[in-house]
Structure formats: C-alpha cells, structure tokens
N, CA, C and O atoms as a Tripos MOL2 file, in Angstrom:
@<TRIPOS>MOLECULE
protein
  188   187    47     0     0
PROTEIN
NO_CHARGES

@<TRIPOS>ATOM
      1 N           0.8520   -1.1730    0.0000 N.3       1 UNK1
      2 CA          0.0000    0.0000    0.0000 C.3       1 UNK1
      3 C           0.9020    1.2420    0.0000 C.2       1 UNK1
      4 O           1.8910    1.3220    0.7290 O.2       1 UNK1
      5 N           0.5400    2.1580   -0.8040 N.am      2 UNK2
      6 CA          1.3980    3.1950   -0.8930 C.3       2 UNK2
      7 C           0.8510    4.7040   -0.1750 C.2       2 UNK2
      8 O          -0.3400    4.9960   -0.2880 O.2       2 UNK2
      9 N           1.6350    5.4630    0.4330 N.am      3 UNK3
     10 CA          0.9380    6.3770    0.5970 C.3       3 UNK3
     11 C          -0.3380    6.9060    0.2990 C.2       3 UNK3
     12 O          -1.2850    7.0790    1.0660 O.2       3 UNK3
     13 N          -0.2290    7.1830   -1.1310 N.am      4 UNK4
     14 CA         -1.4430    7.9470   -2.1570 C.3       4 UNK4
     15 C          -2.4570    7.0330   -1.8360 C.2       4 UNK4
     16 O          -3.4880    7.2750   -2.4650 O.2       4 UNK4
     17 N          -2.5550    5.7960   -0.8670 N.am      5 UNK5
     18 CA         -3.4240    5.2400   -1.0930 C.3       5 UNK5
     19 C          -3.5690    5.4270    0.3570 C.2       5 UNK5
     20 O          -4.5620    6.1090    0.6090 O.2       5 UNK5
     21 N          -3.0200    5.1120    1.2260 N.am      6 UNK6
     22 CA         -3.1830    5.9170    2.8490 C.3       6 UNK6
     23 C          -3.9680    6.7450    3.2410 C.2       6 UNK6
     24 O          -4.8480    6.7590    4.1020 O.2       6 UNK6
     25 N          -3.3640    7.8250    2.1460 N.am      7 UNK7
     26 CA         -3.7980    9.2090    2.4680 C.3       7 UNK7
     27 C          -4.9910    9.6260    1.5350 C.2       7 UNK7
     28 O          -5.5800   10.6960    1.6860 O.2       7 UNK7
     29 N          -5.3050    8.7200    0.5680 N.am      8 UNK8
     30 CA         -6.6100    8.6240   -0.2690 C.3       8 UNK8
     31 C          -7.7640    8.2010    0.9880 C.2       8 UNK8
     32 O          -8.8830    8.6890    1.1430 O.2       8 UNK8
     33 N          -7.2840    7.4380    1.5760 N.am      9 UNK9
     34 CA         -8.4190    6.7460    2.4460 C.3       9 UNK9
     35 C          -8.8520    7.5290    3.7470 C.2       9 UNK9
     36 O          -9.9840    7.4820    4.2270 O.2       9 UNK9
     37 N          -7.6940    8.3220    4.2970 N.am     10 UNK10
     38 CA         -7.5590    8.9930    5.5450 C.3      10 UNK10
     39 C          -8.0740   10.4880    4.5040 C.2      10 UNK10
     40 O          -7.5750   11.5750    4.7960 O.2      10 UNK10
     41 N          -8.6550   10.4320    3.8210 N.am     11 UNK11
     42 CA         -9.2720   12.2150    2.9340 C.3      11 UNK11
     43 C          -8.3070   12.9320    3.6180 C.2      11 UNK11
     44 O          -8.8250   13.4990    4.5800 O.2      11 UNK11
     45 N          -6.9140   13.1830    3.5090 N.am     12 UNK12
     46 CA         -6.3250   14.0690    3.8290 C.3      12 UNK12
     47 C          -5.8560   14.8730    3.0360 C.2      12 UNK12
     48 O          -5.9720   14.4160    1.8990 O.2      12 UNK12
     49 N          -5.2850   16.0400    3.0450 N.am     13 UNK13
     50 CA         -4.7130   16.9230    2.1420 C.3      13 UNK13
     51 C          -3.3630   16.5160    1.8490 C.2      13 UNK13
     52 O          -3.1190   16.0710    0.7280 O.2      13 UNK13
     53 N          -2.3420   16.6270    2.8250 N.am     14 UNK14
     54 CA         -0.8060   16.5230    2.8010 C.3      14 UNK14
     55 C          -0.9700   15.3550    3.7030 C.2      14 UNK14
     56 O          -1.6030   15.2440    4.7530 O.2      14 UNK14
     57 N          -0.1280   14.3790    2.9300 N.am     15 UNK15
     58 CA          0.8160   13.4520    3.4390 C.3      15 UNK15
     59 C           2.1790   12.9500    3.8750 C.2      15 UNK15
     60 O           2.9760   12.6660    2.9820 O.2      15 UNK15
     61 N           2.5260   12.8120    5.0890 N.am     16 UNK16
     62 CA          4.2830   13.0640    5.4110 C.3      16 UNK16
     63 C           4.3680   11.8800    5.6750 C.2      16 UNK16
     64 O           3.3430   11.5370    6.2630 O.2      16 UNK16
     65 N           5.2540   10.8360    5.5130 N.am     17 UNK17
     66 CA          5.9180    9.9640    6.0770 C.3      17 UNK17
     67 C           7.6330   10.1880    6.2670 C.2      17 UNK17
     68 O           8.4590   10.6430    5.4760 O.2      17 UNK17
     69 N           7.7190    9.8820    7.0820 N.am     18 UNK18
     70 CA          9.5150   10.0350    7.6810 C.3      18 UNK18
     71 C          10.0710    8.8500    8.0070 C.2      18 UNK18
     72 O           9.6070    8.0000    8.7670 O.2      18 UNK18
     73 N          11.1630    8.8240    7.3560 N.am     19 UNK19
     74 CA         11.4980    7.6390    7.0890 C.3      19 UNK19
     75 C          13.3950    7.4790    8.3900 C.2      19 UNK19
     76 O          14.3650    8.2370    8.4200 O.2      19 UNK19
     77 N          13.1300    6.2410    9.1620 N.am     20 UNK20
     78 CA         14.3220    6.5390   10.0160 C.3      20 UNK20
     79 C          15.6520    6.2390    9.9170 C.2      20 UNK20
     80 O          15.4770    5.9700    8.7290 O.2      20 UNK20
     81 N          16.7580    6.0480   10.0590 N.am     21 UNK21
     82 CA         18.3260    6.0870    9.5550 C.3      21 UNK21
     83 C          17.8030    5.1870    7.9500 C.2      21 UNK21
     84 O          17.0310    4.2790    7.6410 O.2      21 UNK21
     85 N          18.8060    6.1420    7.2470 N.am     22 UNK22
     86 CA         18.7700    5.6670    6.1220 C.3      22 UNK22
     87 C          20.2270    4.9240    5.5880 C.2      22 UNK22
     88 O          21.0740    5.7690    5.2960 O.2      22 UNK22
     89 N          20.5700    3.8370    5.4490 N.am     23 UNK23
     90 CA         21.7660    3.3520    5.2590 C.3      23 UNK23
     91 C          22.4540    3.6590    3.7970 C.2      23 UNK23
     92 O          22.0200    3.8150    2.6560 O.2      23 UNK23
     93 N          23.6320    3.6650    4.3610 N.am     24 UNK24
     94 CA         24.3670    4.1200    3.1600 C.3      24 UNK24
     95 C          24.8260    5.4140    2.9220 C.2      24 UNK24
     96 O          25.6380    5.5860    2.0140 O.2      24 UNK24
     97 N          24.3540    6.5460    3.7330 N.am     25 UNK25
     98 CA         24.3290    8.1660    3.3560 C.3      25 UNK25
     99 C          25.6860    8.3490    3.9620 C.2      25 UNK25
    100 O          26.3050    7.5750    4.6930 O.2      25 UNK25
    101 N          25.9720    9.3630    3.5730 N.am     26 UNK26
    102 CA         27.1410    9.5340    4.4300 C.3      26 UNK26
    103 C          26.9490   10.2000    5.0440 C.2      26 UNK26
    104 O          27.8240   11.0620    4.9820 O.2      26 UNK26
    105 N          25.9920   10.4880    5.9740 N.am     27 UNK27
    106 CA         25.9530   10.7890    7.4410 C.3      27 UNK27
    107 C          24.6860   10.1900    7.9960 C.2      27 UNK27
    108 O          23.5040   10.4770    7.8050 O.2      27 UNK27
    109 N          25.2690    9.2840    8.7300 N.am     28 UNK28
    110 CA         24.7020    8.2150    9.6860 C.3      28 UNK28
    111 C          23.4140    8.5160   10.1300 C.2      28 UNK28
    112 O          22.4610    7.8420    9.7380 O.2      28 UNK28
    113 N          23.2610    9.5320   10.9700 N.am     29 UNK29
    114 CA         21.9830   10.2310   12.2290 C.3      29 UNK29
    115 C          21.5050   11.0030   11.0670 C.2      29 UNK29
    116 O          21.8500   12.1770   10.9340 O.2      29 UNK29
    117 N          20.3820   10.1530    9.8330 N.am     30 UNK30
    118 CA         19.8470   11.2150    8.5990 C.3      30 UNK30
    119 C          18.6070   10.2990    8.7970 C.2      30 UNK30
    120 O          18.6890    9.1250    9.1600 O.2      30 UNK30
    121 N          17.2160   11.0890    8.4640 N.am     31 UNK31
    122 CA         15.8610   11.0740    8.1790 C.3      31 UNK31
    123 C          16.2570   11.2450    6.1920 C.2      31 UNK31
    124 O          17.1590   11.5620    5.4170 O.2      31 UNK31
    125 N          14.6580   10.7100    6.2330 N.am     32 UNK32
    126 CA         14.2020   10.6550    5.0060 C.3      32 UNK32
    127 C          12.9350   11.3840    4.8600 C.2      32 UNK32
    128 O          12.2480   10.9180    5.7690 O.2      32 UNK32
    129 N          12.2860   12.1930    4.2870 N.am     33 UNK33
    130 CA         10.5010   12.5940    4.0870 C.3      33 UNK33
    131 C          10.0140   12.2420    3.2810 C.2      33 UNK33
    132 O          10.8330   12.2600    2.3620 O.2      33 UNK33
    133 N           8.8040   11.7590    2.8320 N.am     34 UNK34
    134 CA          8.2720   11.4830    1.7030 C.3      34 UNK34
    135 C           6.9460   12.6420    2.1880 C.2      34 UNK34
    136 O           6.4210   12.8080    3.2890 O.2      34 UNK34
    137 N           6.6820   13.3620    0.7730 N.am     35 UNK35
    138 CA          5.8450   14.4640    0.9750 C.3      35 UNK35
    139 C           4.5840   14.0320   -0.0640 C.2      35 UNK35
    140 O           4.9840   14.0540   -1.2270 O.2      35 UNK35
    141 N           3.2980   13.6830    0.0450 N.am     36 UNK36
    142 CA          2.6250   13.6120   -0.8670 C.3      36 UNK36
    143 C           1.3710   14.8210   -0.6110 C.2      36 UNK36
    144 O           0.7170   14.9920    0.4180 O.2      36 UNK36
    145 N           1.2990   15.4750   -1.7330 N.am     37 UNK37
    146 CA          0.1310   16.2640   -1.4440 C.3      37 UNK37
    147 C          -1.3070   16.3560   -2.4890 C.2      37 UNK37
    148 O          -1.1360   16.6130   -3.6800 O.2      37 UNK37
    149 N          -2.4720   16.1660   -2.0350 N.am     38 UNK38
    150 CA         -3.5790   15.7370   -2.3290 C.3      38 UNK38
    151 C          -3.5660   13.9660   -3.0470 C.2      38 UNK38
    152 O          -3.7240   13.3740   -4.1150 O.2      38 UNK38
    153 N          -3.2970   13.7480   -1.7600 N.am     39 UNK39
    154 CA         -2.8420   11.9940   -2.3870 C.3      39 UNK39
    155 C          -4.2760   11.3520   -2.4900 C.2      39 UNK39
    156 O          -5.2420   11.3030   -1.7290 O.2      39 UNK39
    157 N          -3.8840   10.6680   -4.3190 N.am     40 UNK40
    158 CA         -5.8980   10.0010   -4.3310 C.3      40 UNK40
    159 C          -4.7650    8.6570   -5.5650 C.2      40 UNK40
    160 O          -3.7350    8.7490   -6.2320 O.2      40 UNK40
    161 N          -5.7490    7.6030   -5.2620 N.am     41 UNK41
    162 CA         -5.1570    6.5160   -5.9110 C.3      41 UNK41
    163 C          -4.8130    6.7080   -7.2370 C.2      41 UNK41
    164 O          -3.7470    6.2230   -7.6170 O.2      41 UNK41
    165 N          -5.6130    7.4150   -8.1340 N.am     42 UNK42
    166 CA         -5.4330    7.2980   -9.2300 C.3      42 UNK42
    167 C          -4.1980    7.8930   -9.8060 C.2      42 UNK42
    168 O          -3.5970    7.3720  -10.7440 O.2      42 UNK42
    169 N          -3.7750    9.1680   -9.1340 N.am     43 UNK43
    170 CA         -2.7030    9.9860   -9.5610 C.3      43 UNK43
    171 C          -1.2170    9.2610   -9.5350 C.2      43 UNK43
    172 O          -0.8400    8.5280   -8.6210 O.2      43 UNK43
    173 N          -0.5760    9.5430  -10.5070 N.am     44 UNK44
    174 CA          0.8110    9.0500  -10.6900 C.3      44 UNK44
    175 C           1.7130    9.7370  -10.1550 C.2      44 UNK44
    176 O           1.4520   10.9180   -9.9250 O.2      44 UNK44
    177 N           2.8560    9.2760   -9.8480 N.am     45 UNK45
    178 CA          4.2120    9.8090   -8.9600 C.3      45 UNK45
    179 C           4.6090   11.1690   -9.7560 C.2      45 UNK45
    180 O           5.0140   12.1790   -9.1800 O.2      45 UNK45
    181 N           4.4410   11.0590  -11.1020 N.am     46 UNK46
    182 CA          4.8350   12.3840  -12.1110 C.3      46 UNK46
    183 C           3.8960   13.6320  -11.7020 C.2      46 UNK46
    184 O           4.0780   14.7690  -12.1390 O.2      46 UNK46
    185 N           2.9750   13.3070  -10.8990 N.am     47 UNK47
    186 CA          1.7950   14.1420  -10.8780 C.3      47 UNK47
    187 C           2.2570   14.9940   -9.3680 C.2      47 UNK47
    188 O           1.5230   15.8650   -8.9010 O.2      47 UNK47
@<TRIPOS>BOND
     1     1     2 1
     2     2     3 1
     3     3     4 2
     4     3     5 am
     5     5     6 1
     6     6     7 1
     7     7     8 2
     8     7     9 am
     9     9    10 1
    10    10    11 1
    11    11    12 2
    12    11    13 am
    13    13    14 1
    14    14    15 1
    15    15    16 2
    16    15    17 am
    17    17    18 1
    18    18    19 1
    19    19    20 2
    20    19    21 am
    21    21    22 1
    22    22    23 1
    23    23    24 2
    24    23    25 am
    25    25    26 1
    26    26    27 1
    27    27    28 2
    28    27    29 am
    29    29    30 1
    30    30    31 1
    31    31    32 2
    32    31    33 am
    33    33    34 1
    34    34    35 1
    35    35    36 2
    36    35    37 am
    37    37    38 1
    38    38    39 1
    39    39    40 2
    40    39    41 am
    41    41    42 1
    42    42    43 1
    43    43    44 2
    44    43    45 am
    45    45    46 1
    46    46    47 1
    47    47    48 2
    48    47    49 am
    49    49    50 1
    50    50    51 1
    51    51    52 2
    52    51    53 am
    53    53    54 1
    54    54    55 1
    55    55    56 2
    56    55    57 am
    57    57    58 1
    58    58    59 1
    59    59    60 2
    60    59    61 am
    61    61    62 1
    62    62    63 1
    63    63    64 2
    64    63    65 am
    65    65    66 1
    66    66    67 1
    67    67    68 2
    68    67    69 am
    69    69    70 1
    70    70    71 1
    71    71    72 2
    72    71    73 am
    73    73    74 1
    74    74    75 1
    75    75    76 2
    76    75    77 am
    77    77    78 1
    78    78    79 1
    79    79    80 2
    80    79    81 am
    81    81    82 1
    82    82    83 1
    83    83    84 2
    84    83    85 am
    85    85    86 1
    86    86    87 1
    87    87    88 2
    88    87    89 am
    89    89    90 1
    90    90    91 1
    91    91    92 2
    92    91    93 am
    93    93    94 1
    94    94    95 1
    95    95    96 2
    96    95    97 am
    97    97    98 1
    98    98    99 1
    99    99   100 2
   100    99   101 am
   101   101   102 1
   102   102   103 1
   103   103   104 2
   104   103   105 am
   105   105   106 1
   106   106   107 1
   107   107   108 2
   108   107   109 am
   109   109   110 1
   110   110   111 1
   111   111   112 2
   112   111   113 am
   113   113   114 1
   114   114   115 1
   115   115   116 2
   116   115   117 am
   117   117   118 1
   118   118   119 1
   119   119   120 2
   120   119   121 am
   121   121   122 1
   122   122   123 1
   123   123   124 2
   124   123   125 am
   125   125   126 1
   126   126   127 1
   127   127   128 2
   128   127   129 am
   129   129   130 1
   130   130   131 1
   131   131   132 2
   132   131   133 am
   133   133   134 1
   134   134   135 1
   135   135   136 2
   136   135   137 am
   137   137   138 1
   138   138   139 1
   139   139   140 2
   140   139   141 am
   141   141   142 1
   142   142   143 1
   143   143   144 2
   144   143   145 am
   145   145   146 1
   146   146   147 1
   147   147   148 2
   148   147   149 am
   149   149   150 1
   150   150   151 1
   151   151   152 2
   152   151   153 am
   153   153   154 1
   154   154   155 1
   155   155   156 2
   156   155   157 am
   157   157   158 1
   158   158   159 1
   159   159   160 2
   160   159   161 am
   161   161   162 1
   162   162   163 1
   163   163   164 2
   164   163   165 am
   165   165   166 1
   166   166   167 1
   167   167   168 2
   168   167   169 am
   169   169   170 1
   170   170   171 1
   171   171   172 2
   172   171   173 am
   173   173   174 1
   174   174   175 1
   175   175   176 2
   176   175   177 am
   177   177   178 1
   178   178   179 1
   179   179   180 2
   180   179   181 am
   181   181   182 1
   182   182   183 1
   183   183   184 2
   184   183   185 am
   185   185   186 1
   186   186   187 1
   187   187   188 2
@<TRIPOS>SUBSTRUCTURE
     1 UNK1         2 RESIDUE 1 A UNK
     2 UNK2         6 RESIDUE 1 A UNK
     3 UNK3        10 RESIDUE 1 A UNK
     4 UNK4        14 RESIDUE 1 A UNK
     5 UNK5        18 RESIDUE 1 A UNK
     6 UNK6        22 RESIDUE 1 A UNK
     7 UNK7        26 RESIDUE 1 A UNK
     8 UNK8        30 RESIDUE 1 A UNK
     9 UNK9        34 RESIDUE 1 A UNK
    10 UNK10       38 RESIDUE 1 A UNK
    11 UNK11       42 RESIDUE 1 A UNK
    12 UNK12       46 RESIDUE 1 A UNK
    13 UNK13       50 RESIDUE 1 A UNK
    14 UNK14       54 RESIDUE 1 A UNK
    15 UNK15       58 RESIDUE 1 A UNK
    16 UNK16       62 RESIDUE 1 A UNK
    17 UNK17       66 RESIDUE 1 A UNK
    18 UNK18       70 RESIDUE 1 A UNK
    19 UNK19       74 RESIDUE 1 A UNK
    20 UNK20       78 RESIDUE 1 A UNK
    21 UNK21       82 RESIDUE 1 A UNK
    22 UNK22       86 RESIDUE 1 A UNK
    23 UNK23       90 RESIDUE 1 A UNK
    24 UNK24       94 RESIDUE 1 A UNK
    25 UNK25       98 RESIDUE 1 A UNK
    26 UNK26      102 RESIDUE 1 A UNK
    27 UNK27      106 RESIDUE 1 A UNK
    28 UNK28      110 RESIDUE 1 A UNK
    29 UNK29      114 RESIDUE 1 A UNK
    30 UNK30      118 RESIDUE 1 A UNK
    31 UNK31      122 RESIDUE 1 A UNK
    32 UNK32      126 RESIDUE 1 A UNK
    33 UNK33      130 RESIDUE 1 A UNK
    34 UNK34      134 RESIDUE 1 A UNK
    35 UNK35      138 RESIDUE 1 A UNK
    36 UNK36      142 RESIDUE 1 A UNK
    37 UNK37      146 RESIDUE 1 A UNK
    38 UNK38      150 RESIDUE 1 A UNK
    39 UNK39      154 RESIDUE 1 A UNK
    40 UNK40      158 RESIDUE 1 A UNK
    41 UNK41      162 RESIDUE 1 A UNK
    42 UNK42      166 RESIDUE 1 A UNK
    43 UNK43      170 RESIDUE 1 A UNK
    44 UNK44      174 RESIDUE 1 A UNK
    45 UNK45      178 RESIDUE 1 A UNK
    46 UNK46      182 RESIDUE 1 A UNK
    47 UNK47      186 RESIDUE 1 A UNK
C-alpha cells in the first residue's frame, strides 16, 4: 500500500511519512521525508 493510497483513504490533504536512519548516506543520524500532497489513488508519482 502506498501512501497515495493511505492518504486517499484517511481524505487528507498533505501526506508526510519520515522515514528513520537511512543506510548508506554519508551521514549516519539522517531522516528521510516522503511528501505527498492531495494523495488520491489514481494519480501518478509524475503528478
């Protein structure tokens, strides 16, 4: 299940997920965000 589909279901406007240590970065103690806004199933990532 992907966000857009989360946040399709939860009728929300903006969607945040934060994502915790991300491996590989070169700096260790790093977050990730994923920002979706007006998330509805149908819409594509290009959108």
């Amino acid at each position: 299940m992907s966000g857009a589909d989360v946040g399709a279901r939860l009728n929300v406007t903006t969607m945040v997920v934060v994502i915790g240590e991300r491996p590989g970065l070169s700096v260790p103690e790093s977050l990730g965000v994923c920002v979706t806004h007006l998330p509805r199933q149908e819409r594509t990532d290009a959108e």
